[in-house]
C-alpha positions as CSV (number, residue, x, y, z in Angstrom):
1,X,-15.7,-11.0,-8.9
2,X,-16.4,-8.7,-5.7
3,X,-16.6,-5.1,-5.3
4,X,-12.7,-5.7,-3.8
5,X,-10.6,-3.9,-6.9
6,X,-8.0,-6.7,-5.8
7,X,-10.2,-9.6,-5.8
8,X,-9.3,-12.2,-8.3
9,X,-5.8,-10.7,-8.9
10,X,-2.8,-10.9,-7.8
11,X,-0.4,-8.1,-8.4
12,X,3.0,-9.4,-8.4
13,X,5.2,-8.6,-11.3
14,X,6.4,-5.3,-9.6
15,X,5.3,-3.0,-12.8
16,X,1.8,-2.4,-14.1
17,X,2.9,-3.4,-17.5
18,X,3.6,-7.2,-16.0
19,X,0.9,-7.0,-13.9
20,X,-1.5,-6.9,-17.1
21,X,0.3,-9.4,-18.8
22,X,-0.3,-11.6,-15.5
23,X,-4.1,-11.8,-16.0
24,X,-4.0,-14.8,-17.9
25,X,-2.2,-18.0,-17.8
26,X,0.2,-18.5,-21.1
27,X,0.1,-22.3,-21.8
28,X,1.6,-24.6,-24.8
29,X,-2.5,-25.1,-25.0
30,X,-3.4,-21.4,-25.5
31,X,-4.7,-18.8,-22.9
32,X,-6.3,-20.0,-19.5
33,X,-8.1,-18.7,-16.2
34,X,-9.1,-15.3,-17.9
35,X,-8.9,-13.1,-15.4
36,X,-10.5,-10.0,-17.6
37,X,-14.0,-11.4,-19.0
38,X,-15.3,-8.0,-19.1
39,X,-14.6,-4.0,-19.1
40,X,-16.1,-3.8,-15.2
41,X,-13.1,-6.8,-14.5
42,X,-10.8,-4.5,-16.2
43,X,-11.5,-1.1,-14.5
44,X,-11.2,-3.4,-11.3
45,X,-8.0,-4.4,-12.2
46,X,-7.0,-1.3,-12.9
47,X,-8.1,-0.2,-10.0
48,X,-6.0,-2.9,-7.8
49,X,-2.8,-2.2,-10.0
50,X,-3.0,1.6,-9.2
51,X,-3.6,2.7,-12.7
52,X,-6.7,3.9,-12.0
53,X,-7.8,5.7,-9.2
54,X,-11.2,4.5,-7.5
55,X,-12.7,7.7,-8.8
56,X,-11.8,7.3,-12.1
57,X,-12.7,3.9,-12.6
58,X,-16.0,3.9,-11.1
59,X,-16.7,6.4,-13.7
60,X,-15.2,4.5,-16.1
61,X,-17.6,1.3,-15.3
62,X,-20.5,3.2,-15.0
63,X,-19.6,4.8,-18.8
64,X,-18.7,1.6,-20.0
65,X,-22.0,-0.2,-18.6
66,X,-24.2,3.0,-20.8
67,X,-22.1,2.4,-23.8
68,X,-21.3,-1.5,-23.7
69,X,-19.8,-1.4,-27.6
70,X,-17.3,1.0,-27.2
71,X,-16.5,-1.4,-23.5
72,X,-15.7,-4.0,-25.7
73,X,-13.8,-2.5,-28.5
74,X,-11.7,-0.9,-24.8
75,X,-11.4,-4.2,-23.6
76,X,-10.3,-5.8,-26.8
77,X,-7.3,-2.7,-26.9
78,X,-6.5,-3.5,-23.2
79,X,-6.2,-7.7,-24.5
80,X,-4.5,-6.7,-27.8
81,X,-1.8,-4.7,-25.3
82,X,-1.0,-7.4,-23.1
83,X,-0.6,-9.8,-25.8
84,X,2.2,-7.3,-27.4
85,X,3.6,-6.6,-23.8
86,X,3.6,-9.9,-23.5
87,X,5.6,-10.9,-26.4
88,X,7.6,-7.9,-26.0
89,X,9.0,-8.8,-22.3
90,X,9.4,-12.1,-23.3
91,X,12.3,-11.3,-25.4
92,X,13.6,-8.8,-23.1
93,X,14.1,-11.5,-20.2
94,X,15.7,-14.0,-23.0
95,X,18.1,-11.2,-23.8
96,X,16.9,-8.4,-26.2
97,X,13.7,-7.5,-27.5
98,X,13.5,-7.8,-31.6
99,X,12.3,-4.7,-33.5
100,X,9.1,-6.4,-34.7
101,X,7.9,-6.7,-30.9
102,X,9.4,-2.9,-30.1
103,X,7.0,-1.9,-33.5
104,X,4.5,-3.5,-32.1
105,X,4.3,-2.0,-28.9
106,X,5.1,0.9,-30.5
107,X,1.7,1.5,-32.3
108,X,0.1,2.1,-29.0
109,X,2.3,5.3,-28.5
110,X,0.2,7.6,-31.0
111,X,-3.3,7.6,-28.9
112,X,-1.9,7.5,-25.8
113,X,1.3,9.8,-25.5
114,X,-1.1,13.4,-26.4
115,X,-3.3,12.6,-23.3
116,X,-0.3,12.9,-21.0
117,X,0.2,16.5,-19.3
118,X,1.9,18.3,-17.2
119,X,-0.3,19.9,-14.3
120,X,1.0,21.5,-10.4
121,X,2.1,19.8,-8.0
122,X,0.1,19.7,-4.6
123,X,1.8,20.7,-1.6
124,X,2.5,17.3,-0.1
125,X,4.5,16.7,-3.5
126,X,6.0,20.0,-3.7
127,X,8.0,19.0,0.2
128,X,9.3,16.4,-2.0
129,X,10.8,19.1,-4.5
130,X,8.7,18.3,-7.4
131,X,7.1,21.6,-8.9
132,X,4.7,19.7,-11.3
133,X,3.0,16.1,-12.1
134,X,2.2,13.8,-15.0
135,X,-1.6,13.6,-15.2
136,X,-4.0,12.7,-17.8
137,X,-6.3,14.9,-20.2
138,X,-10.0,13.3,-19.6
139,X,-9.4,10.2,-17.8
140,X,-13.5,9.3,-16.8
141,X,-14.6,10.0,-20.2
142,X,-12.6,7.8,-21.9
143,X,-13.1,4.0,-21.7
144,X,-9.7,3.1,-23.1
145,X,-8.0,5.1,-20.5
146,X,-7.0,2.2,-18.7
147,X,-4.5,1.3,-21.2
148,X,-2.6,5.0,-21.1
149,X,-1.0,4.5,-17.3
150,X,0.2,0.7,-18.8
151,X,1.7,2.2,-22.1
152,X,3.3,4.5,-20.2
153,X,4.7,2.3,-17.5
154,X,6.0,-0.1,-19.8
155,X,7.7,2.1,-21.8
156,X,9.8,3.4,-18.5
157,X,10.4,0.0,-17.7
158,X,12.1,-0.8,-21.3
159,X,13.9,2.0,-20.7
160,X,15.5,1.5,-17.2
161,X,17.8,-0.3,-16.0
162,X,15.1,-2.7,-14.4
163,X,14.7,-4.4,-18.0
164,X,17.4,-6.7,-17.4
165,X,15.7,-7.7,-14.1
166,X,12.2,-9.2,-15.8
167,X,12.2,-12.5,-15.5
168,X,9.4,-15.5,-16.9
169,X,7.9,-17.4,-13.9
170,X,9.5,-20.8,-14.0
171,X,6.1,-22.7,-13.4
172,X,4.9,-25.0,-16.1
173,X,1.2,-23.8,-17.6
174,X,1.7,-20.2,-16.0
175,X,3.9,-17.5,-17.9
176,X,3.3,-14.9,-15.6
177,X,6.1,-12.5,-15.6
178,X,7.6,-10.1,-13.4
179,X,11.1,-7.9,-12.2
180,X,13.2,-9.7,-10.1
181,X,14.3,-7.5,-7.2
182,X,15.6,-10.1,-4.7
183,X,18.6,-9.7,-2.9
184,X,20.2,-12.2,-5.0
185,X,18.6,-11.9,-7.5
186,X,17.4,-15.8,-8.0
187,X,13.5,-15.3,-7.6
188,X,12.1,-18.1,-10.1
189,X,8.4,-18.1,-9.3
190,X,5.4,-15.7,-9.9
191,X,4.1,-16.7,-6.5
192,X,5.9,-19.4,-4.3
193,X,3.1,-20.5,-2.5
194,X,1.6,-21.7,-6.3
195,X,3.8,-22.4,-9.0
196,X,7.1,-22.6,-6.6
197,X,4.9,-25.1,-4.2
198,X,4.1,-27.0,-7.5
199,X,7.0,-27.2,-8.7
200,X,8.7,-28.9,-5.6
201,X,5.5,-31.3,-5.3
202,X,6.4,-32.6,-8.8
203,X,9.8,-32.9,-8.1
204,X,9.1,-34.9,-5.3
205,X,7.0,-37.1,-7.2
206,X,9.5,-37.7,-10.0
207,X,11.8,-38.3,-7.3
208,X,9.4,-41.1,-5.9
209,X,8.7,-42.5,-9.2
210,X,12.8,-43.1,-10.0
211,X,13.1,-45.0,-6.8
């Protein structure tokens, strides 16, 4: 992967939370085209999704690349998350989420929730009316920071009115997920140009195949 945060990803489920759940590909056959092999891919990532700004993730690789063990246990916290948010928004696009995937979301709440502060708002934001900010208590010194901003977004997501707007790509072999906000409402594909452009191509062929 290049120094380009975005390179490798794409970033469109339209939350954070989705966006981590679309770095793999959720087949029948188990997980494919791992898109975080390593802490430095997730800090890029990160990085990419706006989690992270470029400052802070820097500092997070170059922490991560001093202390490689505690990298992995991060990145293992950042995998264990999207496999619960990924169960989790499942069930929230086929109707309601159950209270064993809410509980299990739920355990990422206590380390994450006391890092979140209040601090001043700068004067571009306070022309928008805002007197103060949510920010984070030790961001760069911290290698499972990159989880806090995701925990964070997906709990506003389950909480606004947006939830019933998630949706489950309809490509086969993908399971990439993401909040519909089409006009119409009728967006069925993670990317049209893959899974949409795959779809009609085996269509077509069925179609040739009956005939």
């Amino acid at each position: 992967m290049g120094d380009t945060p975005s390179a490798g990803f794409h970033f469109v489920g339209g939350d954070p939370a989705l966006d981590l759940v679309n770095t793999v590909d959720w087949t029948e056959r188990g997980l494919v085209d791992e898109l975080l092999p390593d802490y430095a891919s997730l800090t890029r990532w990160a990085e990419g999704a706006g989690v992270a700004p470029r400052r802070v993730a820097q500092q997070l690789r170059s922490h991560g690349r001093r202390h490689p063990r505690q990298a992995a246990a991060a990145l293992d916290l950042a995998r264990s998350l999207r496999s619960a948010l990924q169960r989790l928004f499942v069930e929230v696009a086929g109707g309601a989420p159950s209270a064993a995937a809410l509980e299990a979301f739920d355990r990422f709440f206590p380390a994450v929730y006391p890092r979140l502060t209040l601090q001043a708002a700068t004067a571009a934001e306070r022309r928008l009316g805002r007197a103060a900010v949510w920010a984070w208590r030790g961001p760069g010194d911290d290698l499972e920071a990159i989880v806090w901003p995701v925990v964070r977004s997906a709990a506003e997501l389950l909480v606004s009115t947006e939830a019933a707007q998630v949706r489950v790509c309809g490509g086969q072999a993908c399971g990439w997920m993401y909040v519909d906000r089409s006009r119409n409402g009728l967006r069925r594909w993670c990317r049209m140009e893959t899974c949409g452009t795959r779809e009609k191509s085996r269509r077509r062929a069925n179609r040739s195949r009956a005939h």
